[in-house]
C-alpha positions in Angstrom: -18.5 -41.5 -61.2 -17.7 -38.2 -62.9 -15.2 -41.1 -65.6 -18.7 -43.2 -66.3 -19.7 -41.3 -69.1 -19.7 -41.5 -73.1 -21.1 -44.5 -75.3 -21.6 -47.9 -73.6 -22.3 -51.1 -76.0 -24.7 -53.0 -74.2 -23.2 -56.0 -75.1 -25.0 -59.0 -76.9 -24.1 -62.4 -76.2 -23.4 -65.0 -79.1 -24.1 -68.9 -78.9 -23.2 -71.7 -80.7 -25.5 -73.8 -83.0 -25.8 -76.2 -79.5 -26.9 -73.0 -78.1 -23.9 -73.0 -75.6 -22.2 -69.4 -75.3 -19.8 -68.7 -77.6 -16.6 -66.7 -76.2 -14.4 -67.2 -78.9 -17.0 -64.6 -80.7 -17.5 -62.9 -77.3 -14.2 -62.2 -77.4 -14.3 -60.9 -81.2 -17.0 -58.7 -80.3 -15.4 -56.9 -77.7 -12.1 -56.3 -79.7 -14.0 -54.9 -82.5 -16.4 -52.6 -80.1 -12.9 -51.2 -78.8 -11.1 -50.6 -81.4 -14.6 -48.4 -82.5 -13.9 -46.3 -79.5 -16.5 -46.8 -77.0 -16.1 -46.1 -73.9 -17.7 -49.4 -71.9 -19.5 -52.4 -71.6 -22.9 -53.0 -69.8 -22.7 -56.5 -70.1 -25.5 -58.9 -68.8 -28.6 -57.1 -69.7 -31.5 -56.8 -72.0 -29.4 -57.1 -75.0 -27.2 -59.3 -73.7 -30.6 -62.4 -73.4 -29.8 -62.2 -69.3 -33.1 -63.7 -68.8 -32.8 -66.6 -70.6 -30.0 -67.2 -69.3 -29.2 -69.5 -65.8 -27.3 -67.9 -63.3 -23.7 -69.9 -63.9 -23.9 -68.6 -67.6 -23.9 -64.9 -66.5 -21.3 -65.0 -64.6 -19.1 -66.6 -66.7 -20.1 -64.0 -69.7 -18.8 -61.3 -66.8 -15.7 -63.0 -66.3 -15.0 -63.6 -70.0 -16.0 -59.6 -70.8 -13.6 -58.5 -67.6 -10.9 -60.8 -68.8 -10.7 -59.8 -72.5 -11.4 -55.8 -72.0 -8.2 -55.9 -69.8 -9.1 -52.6 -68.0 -9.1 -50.8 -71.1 -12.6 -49.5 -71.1 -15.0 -49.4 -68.3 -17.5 -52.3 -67.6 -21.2 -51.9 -66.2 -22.4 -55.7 -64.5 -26.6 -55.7 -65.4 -27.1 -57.9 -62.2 -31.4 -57.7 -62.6 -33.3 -60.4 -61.5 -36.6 -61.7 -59.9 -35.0 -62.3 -56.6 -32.6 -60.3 -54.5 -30.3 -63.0 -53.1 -29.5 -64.2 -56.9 -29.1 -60.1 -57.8 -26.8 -59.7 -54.9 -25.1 -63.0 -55.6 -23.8 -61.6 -59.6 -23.4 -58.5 -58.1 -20.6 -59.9 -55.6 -19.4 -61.5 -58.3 -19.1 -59.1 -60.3 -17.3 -56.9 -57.8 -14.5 -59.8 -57.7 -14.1 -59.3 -61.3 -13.3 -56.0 -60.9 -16.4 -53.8 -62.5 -16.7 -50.4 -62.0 -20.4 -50.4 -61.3 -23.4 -52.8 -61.3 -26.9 -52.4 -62.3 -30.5 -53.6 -62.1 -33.7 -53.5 -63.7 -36.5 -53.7 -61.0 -37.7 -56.8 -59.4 -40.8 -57.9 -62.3 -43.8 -60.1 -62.9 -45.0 -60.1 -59.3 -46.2 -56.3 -59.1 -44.2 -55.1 -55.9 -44.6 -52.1 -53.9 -42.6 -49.0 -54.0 -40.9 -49.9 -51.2 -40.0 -53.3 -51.3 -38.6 -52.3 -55.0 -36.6 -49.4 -53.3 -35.4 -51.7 -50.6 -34.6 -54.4 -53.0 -31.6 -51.9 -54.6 -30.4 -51.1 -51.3 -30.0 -54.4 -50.6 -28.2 -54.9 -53.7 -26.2 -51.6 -53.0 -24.9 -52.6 -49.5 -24.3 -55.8 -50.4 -21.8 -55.1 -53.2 -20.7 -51.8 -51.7 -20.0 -50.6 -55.3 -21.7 -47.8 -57.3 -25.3 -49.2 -58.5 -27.1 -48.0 -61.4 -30.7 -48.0 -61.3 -31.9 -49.7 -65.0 -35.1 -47.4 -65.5 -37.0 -49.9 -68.4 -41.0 -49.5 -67.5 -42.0 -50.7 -71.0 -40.2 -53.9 -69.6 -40.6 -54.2 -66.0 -43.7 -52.7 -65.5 -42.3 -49.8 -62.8 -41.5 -46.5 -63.9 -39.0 -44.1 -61.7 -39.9 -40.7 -61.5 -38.3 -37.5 -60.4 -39.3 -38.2 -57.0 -38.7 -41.9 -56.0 -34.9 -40.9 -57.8 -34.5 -38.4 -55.3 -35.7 -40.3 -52.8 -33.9 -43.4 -53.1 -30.2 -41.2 -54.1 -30.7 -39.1 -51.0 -31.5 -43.2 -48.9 -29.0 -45.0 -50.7 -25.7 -42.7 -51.5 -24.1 -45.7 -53.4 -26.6 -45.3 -55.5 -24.8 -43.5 -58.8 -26.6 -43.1 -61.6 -29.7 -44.5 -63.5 -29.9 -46.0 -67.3 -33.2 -44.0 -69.1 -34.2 -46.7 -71.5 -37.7 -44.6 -71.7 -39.0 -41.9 -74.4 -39.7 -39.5 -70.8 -36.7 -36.9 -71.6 -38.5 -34.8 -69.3 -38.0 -36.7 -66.7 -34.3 -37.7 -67.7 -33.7 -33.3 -67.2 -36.0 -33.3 -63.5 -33.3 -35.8 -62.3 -30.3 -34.2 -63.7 -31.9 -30.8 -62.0 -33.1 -32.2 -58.7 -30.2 -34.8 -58.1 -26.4 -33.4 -59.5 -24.5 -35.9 -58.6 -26.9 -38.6 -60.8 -25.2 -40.0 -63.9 -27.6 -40.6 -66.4 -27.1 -42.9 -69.6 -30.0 -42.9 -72.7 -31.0 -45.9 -73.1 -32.8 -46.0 -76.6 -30.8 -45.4 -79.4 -33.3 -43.9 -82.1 -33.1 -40.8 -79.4 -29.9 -41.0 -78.3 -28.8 -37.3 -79.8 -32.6 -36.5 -77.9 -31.4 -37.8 -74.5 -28.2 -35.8 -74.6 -29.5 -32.8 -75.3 -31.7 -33.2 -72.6 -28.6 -33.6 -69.7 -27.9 -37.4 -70.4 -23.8 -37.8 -69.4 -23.8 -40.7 -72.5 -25.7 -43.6 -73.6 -25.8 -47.6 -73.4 -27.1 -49.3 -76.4 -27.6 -52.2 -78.6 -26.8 -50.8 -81.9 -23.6 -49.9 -80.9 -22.2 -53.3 -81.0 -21.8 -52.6 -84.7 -22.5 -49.0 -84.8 -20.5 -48.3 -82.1 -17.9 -45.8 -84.2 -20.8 -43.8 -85.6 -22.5 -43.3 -82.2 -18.9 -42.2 -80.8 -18.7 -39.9 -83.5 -22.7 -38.6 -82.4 -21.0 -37.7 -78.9 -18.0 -36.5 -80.1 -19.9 -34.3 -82.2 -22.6 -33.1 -79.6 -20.1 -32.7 -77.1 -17.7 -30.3 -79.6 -21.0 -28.3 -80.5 -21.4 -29.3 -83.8 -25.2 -30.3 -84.0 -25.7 -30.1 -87.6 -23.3 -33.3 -87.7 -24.7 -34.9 -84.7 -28.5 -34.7 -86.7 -26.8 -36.4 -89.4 -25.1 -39.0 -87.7 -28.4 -39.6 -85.4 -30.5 -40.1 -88.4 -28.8 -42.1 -90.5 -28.6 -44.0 -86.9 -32.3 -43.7 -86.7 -33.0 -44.9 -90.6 -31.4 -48.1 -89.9 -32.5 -49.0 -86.2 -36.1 -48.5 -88.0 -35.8 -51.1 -90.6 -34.7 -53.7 -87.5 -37.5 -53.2 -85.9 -39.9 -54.6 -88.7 -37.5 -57.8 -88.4 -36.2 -58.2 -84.6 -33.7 -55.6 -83.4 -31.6 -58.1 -81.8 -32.1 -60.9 -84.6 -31.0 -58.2 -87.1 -28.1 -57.1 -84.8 -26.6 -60.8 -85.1 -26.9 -61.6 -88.5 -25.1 -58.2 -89.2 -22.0 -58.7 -87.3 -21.8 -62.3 -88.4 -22.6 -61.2 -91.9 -19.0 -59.0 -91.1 -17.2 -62.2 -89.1 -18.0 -62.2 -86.1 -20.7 -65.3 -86.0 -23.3 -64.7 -83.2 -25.4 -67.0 -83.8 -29.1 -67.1 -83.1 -31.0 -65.7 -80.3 -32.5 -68.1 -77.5 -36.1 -69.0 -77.8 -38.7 -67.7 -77.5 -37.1 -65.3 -80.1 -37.9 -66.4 -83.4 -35.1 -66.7 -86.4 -34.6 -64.2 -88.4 -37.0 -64.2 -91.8 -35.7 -64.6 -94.8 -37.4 -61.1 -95.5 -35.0 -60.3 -92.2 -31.7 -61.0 -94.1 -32.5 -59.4 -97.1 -33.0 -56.3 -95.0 -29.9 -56.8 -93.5 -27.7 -57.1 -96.9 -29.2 -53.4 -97.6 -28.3 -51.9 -94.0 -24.7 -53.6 -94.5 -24.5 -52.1 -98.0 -25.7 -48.4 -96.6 -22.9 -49.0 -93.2 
């Protein structure tokens, strides 16, 4: 796992005005998040509108994502769901596409134990027999990892490879790097991105980056060269902008920029609201300051 590392865009999907995916832009998308010199994909998750999404669609966004990267950067499959047998079923077919690793949030809405969680990514592990990334997301899912369940669950499950920290608990983000070595560890919010690296994180996956992917590359770069002072810089200016979206809809706001640049994405499923005509205004000012 020691090559998954650096900036992931976790990629958002775009629809047409039917509502139908939209892979000409999909395809758009991923050109112009390569050519910004990111290092992956996690395709298929939060960002991406997964959950409203059936089955059939998400695999054919992971076969359209694997086909148009071309092995050029590496690809993360977000394979999450309510029920193991559909999670295993996108994680085999993801494996037949060819990506590197898969990942999951944990099983939601029905309040499971600790062990039927644990034993639903095993499940998911030996049924793929790829690496599996663990999508730690309480604020979504309701179940927070700790220190402890990690190392449980990496020392039960050695496919188990790494874990994606969407969570402010950067103290628990340096336990798990401590306790478990092997454990690759992306940030998963981008307002701390610069935060979760200092504390041990091997990279990041995030939203943003699908049109601020360059300047986030440049964050790493930067961190990972020792120069902080422009990290700071690059991470606030980040931070500025990411805190005007989330007055508006981070996602919402993320659309109408890269379609405001070319690449039309359309809106976001329902129940997300459009963006306000407050929204765009906001937008034409974060476009002017990128």
């Amino acid at each position: 796992m020691n090559d998954l590392n650096g900036i992931f865009t976790a990629l958002l999907t775009p629809f047409n005005a039917d509502g139908s995916i939209n892979f000409d832009s999909l395809r758009k998308l991923i050109e112009f998040n390569i050519e910004s010199g990111i290092n992956g994909f996690y395709v298929g998750g939060s960002t991406g509108e997964a959950m409203l999404m059936t089955g059939d669609e998400r695999k054919l966004v992971l076969k359209a994502v694997s086909e148009a990267a071309g092995g050029r950067v590496k690809l993360i499959a977000h394979v999450g769901s309510t029920a193991t047998d559909f999670a295993v079923d996108l994680a085999l077919c993801a494996k037949g596409l060819g990506y590197d690793a898969v990942s999951a949030v944990a099983p939601f809405y029905y309040g499971h134990t600790l062990q039927a969680v644990k034993q639903y990514y095993y499940d998911i592990a030996a049924a793929a027999d790829m690496p599996l990334f663990i999508y730690n997301f309480p604020a979504g899912n309701g179940f927070g990892l700790t220190a402890d369940i990690a190392a449980e669950m990496f020392e039960e499950e050695k496919r188990i490879a790494g874990i994606k920290h969407t969570s402010t608990d950067l103290f628990m983000l340096r336990q798990v790097k401590e306790r478990i070595p092997r454990a690759v560890v992306f940030n998963g919010f981008d307002e701390i991105c610069l935060a979760g690296l200092s504390m041990g994180a091997d990279g990041a996956i995030g939203s943003t980056y699908n049109f601020m992917g360059a300047k986030f590359v440049s964050l790493y770069n930067a961190f990972r060269a020792g120069d902080i002072e422009k990290a700071q810089k690059l991470q606030n200016e980040a931070s500025a902008i990411i805190a005007v979206m989330c007055r508006f809809g981070v996602f919402q706001c993320e659309k109408e920029i890269l379609t405001q640049i070319g690449i039309d994405m359309g809106q976001c499923r329902k129940p997300f609201l459009p963006l306000s005509a407050e929204g765009k205004k906001a937008v034409k000012e974060i476009l002017i300051n990128l």
